[in-house]
mmCIF file as Biopython writes it, N, C-alpha, C and O atoms, coordinates in Angstrom:
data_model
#
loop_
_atom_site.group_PDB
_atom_site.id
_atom_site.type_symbol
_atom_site.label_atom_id
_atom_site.label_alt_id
_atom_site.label_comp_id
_atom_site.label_asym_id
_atom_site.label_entity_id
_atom_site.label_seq_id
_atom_site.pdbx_PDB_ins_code
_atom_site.Cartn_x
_atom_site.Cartn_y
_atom_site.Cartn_z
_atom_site.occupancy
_atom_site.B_iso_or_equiv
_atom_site.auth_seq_id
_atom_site.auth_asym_id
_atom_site.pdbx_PDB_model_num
ATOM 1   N N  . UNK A ? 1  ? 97.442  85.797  111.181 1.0 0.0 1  A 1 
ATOM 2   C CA . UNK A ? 1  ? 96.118  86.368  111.091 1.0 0.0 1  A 1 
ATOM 3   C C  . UNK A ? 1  ? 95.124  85.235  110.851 1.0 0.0 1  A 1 
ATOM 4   O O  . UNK A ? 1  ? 95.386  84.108  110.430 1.0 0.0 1  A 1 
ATOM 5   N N  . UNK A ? 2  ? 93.605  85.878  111.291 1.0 0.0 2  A 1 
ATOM 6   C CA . UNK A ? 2  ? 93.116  84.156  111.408 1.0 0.0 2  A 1 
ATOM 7   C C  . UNK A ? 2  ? 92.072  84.637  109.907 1.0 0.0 2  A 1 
ATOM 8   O O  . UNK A ? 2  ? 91.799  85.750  109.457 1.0 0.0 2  A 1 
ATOM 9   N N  . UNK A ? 3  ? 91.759  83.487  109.532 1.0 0.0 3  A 1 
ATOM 10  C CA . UNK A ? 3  ? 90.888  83.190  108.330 1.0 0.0 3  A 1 
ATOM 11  C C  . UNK A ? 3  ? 89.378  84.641  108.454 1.0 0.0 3  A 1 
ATOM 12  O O  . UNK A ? 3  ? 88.958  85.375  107.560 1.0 0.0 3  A 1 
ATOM 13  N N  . UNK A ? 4  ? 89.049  84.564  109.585 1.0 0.0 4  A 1 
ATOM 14  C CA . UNK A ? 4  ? 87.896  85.175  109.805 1.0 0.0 4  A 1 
ATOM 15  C C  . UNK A ? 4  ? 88.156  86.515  109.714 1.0 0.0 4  A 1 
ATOM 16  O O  . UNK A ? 4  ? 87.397  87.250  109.083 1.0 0.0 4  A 1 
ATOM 17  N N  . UNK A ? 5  ? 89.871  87.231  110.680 1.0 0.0 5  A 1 
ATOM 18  C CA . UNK A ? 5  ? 89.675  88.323  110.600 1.0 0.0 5  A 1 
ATOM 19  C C  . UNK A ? 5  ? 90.053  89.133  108.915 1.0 0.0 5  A 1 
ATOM 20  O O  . UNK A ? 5  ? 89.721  90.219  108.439 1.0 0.0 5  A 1 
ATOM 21  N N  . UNK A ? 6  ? 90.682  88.268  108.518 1.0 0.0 6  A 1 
ATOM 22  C CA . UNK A ? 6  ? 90.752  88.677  106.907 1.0 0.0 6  A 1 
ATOM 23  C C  . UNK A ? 6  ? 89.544  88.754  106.086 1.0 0.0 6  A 1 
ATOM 24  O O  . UNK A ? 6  ? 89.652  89.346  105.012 1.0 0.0 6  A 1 
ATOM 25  N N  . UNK A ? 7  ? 88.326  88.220  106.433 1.0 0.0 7  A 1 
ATOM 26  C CA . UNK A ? 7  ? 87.196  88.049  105.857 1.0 0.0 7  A 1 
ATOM 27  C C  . UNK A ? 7  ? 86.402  89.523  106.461 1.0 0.0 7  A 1 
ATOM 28  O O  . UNK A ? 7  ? 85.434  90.183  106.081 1.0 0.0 7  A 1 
ATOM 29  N N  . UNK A ? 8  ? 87.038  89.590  107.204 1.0 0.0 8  A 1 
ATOM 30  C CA . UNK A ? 8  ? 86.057  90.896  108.002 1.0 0.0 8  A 1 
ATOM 31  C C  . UNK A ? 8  ? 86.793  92.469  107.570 1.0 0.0 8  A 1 
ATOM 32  O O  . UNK A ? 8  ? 86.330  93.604  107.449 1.0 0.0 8  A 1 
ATOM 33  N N  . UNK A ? 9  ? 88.107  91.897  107.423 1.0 0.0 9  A 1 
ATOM 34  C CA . UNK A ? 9  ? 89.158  93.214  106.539 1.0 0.0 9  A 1 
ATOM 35  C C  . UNK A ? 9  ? 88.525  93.654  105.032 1.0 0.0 9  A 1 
ATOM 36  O O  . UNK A ? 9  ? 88.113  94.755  104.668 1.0 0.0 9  A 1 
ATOM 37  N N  . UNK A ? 10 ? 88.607  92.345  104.278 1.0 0.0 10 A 1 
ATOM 38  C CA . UNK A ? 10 ? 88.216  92.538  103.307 1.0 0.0 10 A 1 
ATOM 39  C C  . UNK A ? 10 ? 86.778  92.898  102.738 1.0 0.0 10 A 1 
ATOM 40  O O  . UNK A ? 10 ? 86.574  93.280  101.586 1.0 0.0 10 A 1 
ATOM 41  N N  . UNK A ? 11 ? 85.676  92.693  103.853 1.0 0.0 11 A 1 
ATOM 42  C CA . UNK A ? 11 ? 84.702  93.390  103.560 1.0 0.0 11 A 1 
ATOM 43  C C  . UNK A ? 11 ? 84.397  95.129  104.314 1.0 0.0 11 A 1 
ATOM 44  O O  . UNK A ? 11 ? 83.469  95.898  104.064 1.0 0.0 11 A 1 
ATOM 45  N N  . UNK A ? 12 ? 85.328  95.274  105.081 1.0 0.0 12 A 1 
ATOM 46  C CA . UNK A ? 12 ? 85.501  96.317  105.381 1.0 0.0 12 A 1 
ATOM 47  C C  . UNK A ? 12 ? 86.281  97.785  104.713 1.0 0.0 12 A 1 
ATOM 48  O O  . UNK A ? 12 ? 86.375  98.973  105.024 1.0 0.0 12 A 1 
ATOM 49  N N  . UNK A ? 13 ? 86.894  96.605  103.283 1.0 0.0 13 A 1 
ATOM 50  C CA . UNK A ? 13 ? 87.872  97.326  102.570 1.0 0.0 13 A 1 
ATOM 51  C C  . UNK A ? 13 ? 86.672  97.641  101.094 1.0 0.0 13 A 1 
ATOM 52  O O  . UNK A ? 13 ? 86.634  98.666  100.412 1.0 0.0 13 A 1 
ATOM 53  N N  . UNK A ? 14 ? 85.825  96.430  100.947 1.0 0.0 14 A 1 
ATOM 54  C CA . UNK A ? 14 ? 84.547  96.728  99.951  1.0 0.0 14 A 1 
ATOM 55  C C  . UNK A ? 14 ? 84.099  97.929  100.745 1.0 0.0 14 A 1 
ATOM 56  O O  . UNK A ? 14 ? 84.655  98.954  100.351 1.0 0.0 14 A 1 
ATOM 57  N N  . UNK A ? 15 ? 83.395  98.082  101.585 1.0 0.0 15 A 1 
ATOM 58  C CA . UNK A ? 15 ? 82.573  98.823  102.643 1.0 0.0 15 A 1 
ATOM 59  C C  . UNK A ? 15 ? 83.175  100.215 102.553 1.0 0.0 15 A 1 
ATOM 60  O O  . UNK A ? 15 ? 82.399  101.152 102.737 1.0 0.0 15 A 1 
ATOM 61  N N  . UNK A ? 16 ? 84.346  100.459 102.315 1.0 0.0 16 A 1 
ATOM 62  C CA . UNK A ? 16 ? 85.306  102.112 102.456 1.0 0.0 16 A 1 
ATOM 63  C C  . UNK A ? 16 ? 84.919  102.409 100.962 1.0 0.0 16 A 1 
ATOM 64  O O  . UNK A ? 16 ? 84.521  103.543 100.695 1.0 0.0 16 A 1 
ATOM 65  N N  . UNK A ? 17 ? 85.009  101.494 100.004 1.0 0.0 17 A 1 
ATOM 66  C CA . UNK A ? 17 ? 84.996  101.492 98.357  1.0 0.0 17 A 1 
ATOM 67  C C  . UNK A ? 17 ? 83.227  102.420 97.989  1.0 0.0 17 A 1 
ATOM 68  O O  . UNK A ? 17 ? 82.953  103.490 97.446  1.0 0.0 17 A 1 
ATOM 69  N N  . UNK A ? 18 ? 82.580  101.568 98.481  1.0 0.0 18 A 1 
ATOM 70  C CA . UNK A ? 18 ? 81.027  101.620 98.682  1.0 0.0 18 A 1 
ATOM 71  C C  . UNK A ? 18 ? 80.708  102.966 99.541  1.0 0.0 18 A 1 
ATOM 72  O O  . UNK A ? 18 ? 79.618  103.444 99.227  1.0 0.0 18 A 1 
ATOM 73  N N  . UNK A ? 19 ? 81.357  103.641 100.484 1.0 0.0 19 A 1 
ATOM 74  C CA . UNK A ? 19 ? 81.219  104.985 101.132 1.0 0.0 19 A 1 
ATOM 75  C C  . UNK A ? 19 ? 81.803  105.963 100.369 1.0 0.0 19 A 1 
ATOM 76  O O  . UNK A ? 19 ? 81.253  106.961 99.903  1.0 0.0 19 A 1 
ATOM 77  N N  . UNK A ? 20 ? 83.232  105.540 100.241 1.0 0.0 20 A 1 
ATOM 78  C CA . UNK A ? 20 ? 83.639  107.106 98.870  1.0 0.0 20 A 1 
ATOM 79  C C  . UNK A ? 20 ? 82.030  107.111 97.759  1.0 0.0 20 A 1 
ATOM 80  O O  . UNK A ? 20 ? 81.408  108.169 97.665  1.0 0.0 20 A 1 
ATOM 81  N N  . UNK A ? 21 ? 81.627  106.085 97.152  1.0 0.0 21 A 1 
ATOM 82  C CA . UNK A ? 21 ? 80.887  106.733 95.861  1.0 0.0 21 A 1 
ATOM 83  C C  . UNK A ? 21 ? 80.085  107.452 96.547  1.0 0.0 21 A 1 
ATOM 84  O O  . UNK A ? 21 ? 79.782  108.571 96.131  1.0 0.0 21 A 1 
ATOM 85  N N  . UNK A ? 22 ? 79.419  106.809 98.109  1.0 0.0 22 A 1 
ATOM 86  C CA . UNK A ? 22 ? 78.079  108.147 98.852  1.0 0.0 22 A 1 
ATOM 87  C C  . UNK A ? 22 ? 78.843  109.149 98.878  1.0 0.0 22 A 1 
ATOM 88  O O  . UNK A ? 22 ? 78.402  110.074 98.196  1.0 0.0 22 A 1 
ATOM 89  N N  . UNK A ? 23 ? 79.781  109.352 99.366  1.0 0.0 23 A 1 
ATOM 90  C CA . UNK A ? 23 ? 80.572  110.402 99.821  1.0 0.0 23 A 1 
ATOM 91  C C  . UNK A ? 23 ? 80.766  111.619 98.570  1.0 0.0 23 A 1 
ATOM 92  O O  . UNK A ? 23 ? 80.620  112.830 98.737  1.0 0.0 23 A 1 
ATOM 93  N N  . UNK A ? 24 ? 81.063  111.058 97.537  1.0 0.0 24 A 1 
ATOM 94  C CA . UNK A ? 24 ? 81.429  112.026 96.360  1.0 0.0 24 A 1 
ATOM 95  C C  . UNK A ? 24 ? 79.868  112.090 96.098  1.0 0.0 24 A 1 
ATOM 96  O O  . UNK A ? 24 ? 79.341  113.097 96.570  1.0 0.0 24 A 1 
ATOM 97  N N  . UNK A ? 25 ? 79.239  111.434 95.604  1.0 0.0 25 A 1 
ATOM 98  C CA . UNK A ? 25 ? 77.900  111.542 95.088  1.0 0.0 25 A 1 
ATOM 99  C C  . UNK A ? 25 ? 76.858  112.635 95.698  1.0 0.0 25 A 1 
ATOM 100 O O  . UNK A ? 25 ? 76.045  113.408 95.193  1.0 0.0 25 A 1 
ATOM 101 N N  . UNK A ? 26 ? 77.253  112.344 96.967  1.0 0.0 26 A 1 
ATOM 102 C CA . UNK A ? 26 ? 75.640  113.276 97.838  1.0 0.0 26 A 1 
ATOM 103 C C  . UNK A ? 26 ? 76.968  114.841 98.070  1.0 0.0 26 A 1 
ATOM 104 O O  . UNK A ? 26 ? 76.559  115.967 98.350  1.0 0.0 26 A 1 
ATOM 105 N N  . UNK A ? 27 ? 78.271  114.564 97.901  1.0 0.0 27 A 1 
ATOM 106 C CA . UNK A ? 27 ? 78.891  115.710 98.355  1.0 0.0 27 A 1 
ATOM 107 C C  . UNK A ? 27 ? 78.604  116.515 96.776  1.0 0.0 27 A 1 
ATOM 108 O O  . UNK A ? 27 ? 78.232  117.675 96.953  1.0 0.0 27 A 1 
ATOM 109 N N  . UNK A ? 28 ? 78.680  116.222 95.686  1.0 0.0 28 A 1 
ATOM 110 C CA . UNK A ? 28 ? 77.993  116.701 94.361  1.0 0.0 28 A 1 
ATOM 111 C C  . UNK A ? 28 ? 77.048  117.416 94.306  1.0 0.0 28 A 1 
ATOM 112 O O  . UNK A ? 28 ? 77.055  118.445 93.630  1.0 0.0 28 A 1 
ATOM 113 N N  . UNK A ? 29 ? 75.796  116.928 95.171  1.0 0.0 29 A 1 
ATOM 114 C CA . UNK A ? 29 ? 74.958  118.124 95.337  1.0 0.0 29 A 1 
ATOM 115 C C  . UNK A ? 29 ? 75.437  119.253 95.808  1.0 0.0 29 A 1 
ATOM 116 O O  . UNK A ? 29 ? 75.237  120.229 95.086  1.0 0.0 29 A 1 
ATOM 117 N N  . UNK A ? 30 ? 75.818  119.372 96.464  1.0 0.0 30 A 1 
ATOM 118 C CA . UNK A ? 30 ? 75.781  120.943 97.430  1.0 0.0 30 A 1 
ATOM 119 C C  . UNK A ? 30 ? 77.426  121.391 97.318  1.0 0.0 30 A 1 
ATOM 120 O O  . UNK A ? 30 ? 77.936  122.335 97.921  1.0 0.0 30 A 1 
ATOM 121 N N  . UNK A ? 31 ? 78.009  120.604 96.529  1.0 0.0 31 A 1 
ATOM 122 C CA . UNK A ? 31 ? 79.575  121.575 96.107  1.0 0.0 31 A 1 
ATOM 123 C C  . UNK A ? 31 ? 79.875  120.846 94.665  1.0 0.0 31 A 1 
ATOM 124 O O  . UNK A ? 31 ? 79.547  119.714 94.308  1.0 0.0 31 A 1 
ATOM 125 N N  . UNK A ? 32 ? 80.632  121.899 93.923  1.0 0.0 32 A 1 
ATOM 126 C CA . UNK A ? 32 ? 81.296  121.403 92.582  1.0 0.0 32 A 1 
ATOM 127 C C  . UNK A ? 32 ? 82.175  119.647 93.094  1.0 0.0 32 A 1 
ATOM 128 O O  . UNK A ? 32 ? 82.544  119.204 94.182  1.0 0.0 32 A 1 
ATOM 129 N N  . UNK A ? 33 ? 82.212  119.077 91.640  1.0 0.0 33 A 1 
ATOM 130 C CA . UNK A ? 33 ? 82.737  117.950 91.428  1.0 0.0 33 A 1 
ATOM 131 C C  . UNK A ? 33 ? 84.142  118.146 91.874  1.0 0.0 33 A 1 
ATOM 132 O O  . UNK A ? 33 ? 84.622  117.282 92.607  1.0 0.0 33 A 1 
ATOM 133 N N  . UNK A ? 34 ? 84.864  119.172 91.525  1.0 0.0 34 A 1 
ATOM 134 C CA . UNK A ? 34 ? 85.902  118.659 92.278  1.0 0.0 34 A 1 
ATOM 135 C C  . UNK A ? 34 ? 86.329  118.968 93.455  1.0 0.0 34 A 1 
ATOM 136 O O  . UNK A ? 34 ? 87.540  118.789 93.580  1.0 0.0 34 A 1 
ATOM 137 N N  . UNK A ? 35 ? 85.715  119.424 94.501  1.0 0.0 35 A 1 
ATOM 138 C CA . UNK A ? 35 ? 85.351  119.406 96.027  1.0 0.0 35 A 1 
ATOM 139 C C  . UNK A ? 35 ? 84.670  118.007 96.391  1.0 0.0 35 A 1 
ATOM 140 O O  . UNK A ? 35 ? 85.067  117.374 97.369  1.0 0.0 35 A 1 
ATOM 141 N N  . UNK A ? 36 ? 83.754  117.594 95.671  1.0 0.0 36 A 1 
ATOM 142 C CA . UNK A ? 36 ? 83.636  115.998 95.643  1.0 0.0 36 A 1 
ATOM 143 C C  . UNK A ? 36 ? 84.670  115.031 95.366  1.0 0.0 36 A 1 
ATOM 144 O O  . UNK A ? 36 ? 84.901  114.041 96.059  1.0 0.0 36 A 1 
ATOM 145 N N  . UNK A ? 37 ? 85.152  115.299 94.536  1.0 0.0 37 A 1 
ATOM 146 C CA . UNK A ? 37 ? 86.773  114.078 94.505  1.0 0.0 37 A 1 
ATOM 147 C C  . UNK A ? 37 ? 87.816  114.594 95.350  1.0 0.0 37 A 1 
ATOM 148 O O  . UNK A ? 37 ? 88.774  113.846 95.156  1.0 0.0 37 A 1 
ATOM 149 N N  . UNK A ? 38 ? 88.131  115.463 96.170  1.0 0.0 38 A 1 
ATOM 150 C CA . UNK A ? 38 ? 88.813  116.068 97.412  1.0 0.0 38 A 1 
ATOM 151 C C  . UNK A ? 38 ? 88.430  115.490 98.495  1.0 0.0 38 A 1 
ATOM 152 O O  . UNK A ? 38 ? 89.191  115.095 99.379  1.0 0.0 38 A 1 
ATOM 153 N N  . UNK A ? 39 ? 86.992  115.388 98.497  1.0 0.0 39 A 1 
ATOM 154 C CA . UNK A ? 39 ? 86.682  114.550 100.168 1.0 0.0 39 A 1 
ATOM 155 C C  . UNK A ? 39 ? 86.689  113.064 99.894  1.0 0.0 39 A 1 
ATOM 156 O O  . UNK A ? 39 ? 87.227  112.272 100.668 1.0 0.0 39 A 1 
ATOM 157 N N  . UNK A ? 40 ? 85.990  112.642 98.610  1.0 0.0 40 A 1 
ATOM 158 C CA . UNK A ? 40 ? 86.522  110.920 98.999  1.0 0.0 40 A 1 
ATOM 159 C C  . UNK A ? 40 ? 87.806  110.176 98.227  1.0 0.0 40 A 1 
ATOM 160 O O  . UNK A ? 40 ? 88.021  108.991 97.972  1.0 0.0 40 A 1 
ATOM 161 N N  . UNK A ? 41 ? 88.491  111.283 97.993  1.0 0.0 41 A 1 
ATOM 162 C CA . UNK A ? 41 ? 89.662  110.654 97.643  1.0 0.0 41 A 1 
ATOM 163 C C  . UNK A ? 41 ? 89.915  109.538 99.136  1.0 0.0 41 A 1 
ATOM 164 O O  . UNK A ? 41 ? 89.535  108.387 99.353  1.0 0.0 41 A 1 
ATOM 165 N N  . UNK A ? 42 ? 90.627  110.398 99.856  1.0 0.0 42 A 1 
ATOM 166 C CA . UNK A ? 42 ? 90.969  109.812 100.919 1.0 0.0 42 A 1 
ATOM 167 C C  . UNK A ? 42 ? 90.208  108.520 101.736 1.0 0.0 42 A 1 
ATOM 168 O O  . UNK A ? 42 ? 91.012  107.960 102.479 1.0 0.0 42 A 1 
ATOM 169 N N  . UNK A ? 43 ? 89.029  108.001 101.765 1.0 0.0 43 A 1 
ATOM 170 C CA . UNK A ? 43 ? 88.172  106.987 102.217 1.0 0.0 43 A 1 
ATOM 171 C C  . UNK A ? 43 ? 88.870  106.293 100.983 1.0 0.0 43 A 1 
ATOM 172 O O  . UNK A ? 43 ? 89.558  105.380 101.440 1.0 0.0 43 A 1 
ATOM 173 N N  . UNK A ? 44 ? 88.996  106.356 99.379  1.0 0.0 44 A 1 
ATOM 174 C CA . UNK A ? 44 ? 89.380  105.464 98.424  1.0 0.0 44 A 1 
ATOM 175 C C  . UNK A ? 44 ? 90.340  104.984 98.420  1.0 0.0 44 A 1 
ATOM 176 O O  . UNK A ? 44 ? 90.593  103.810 98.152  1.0 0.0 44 A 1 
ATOM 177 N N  . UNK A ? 45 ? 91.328  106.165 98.841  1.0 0.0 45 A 1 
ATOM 178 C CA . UNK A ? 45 ? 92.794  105.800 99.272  1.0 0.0 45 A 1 
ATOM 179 C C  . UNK A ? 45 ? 92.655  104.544 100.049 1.0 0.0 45 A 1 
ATOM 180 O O  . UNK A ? 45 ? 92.758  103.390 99.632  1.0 0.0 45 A 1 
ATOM 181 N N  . UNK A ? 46 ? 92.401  104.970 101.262 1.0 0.0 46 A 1 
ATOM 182 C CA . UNK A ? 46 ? 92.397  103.900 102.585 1.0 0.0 46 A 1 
ATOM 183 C C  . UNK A ? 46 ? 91.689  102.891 102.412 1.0 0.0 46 A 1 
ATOM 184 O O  . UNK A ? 46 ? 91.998  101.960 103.156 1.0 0.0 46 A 1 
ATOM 185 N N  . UNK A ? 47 ? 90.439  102.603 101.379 1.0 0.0 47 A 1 
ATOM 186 C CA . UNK A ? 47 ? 90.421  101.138 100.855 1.0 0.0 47 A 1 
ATOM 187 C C  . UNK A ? 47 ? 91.391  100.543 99.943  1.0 0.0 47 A 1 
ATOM 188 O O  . UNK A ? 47 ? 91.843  99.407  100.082 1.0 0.0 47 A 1 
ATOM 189 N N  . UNK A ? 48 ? 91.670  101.282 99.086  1.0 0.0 48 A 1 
ATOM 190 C CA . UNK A ? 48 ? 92.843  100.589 98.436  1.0 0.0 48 A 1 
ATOM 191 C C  . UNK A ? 48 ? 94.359  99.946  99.120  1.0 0.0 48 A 1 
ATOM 192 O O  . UNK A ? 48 ? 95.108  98.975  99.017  1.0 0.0 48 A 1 
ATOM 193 N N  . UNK A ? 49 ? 94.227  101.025 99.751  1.0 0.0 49 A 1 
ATOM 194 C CA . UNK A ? 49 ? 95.670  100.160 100.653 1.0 0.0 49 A 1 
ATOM 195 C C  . UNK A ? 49 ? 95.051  99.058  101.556 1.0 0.0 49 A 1 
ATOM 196 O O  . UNK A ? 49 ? 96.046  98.445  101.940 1.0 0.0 49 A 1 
ATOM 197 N N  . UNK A ? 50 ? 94.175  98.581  102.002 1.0 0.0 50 A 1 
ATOM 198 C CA . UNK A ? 50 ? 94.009  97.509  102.616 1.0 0.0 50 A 1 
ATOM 199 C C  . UNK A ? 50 ? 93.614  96.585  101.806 1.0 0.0 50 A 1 
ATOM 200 O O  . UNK A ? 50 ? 93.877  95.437  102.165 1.0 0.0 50 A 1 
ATOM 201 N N  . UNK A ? 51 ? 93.031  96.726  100.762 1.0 0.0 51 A 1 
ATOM 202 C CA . UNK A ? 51 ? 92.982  95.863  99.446  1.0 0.0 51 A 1 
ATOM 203 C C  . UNK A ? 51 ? 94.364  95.100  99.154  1.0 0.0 51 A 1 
ATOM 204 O O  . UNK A ? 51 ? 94.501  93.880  99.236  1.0 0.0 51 A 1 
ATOM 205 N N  . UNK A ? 52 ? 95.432  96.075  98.778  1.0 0.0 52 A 1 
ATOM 206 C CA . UNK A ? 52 ? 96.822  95.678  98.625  1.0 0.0 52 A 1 
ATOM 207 C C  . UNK A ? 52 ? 97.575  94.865  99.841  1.0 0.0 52 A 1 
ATOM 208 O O  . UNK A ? 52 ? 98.305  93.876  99.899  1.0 0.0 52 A 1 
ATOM 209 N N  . UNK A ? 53 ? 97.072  95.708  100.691 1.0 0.0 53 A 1 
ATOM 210 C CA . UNK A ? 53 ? 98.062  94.445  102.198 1.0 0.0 53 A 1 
ATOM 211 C C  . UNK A ? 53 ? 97.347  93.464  102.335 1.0 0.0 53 A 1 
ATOM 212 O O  . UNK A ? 53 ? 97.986  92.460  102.649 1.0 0.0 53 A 1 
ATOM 213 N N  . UNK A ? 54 ? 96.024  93.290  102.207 1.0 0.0 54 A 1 
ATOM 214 C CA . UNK A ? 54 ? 95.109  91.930  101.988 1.0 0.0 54 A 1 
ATOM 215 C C  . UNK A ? 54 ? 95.605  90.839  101.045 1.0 0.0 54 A 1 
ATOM 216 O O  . UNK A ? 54 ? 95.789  89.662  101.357 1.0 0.0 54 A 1 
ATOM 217 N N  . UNK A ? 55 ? 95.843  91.528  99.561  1.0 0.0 55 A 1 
ATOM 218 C CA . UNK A ? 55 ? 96.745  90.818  98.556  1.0 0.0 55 A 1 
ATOM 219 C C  . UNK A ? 55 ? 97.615  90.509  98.871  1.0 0.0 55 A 1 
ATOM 220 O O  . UNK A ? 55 ? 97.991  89.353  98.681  1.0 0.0 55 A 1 
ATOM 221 N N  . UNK A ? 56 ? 98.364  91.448  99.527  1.0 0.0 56 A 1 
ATOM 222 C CA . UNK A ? 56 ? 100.055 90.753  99.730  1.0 0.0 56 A 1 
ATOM 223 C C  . UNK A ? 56 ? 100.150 89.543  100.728 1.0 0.0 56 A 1 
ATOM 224 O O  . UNK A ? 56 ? 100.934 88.616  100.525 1.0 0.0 56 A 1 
ATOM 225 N N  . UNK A ? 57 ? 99.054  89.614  102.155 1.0 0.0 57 A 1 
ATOM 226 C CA . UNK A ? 57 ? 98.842  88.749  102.718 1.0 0.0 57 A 1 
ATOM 227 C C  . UNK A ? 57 ? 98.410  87.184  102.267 1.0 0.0 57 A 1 
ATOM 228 O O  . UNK A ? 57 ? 98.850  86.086  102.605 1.0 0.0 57 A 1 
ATOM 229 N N  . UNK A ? 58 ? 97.506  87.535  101.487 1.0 0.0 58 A 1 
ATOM 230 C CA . UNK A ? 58 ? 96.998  86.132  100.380 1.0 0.0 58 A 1 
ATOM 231 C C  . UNK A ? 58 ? 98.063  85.714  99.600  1.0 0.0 58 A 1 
ATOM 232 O O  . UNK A ? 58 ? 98.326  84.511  99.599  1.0 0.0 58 A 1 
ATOM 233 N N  . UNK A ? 59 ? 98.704  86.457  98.957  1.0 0.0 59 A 1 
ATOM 234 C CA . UNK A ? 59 ? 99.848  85.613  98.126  1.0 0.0 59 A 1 
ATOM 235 C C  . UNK A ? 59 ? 100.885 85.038  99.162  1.0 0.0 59 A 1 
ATOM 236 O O  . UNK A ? 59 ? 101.261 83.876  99.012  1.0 0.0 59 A 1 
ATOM 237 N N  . UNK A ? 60 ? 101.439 85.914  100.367 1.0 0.0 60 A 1 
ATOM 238 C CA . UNK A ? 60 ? 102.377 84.989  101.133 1.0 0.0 60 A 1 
ATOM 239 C C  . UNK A ? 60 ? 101.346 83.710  101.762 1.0 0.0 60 A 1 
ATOM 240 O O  . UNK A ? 60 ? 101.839 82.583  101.814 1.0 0.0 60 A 1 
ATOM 241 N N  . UNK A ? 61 ? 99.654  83.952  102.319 1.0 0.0 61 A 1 
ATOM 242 C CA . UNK A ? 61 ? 99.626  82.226  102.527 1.0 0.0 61 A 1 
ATOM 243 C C  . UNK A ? 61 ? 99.493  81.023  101.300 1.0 0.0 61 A 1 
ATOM 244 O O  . UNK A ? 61 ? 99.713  79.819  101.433 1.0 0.0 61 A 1 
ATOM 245 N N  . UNK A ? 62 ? 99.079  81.725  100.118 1.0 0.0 62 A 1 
ATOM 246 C CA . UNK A ? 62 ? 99.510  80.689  99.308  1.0 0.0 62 A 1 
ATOM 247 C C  . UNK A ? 62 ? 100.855 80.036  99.051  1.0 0.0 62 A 1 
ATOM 248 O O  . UNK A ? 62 ? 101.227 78.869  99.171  1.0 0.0 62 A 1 
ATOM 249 N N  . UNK A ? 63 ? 101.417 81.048  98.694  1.0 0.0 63 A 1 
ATOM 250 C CA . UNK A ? 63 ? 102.962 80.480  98.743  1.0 0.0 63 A 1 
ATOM 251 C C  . UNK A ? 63 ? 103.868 79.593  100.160 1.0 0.0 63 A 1 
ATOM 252 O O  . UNK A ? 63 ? 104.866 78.876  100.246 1.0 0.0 63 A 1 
ATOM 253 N N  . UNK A ? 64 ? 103.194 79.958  100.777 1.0 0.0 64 A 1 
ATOM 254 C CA . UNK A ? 64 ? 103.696 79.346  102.337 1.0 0.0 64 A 1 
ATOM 255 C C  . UNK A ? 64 ? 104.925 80.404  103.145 1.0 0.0 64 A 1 
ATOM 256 O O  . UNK A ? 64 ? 105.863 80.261  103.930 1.0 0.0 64 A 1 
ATOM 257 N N  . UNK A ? 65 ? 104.412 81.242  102.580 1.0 0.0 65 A 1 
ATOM 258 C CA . UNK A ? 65 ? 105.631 82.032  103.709 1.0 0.0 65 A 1 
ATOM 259 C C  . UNK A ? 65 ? 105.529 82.587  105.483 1.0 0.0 65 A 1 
ATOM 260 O O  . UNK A ? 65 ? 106.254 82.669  106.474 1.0 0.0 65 A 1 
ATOM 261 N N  . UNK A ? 66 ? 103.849 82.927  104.979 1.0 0.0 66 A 1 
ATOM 262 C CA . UNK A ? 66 ? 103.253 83.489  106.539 1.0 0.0 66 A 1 
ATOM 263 C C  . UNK A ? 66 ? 101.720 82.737  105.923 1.0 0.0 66 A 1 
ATOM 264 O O  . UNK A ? 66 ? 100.832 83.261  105.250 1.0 0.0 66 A 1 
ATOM 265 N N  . UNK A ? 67 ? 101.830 81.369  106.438 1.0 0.0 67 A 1 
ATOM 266 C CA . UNK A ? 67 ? 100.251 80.519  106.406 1.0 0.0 67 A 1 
ATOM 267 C C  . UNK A ? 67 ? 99.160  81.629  107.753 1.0 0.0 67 A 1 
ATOM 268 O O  . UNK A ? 67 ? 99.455  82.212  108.796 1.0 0.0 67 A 1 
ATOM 269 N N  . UNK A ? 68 ? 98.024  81.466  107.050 1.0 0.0 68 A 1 
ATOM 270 C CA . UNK A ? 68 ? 97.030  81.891  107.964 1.0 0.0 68 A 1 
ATOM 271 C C  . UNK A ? 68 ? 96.795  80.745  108.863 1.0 0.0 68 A 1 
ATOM 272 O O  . UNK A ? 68 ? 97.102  79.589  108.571 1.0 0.0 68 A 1 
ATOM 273 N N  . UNK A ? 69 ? 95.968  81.286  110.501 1.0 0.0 69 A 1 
ATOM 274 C CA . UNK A ? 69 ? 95.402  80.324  110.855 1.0 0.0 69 A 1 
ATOM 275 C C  . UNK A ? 69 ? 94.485  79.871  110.766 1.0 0.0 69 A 1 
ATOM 276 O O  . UNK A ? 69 ? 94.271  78.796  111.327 1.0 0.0 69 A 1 
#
């Protein structure tokens, strides 16, 4: 994986983080709170797991197992 597209993952993985809070927040108005944590669970989910394969990716190029290009 090259240097850049990890830079573009990882702000894309901020970017999912940053849409769940709109997502729960403006979904708050017009339905109970927990119909709001039902719809952005899932956007939170799916940043977090690319958070984690991002990590796991960074620790194998530090260590030298799978170097980036």
């Amino acid at each position: 994986m090259e240097r850049s597209r990890f830079v573009q993952l990882a702000i894309v993985a901020f970017g999912l983080v940053f849409v769940s809070f709109l997502v729960r927040g403006t979904t708050r108005l017009i339905a109970p709170y927990d119909v709001a944590i039902l719809v952005s669970a899932p956007i939170l989910f799916a940043a977090g797991v690319l958070l984690v394969g991002l990590f796991l990716l960074a620790v194998l190029d530090v260590t030298g197992v799978r170097p980036m290009e």
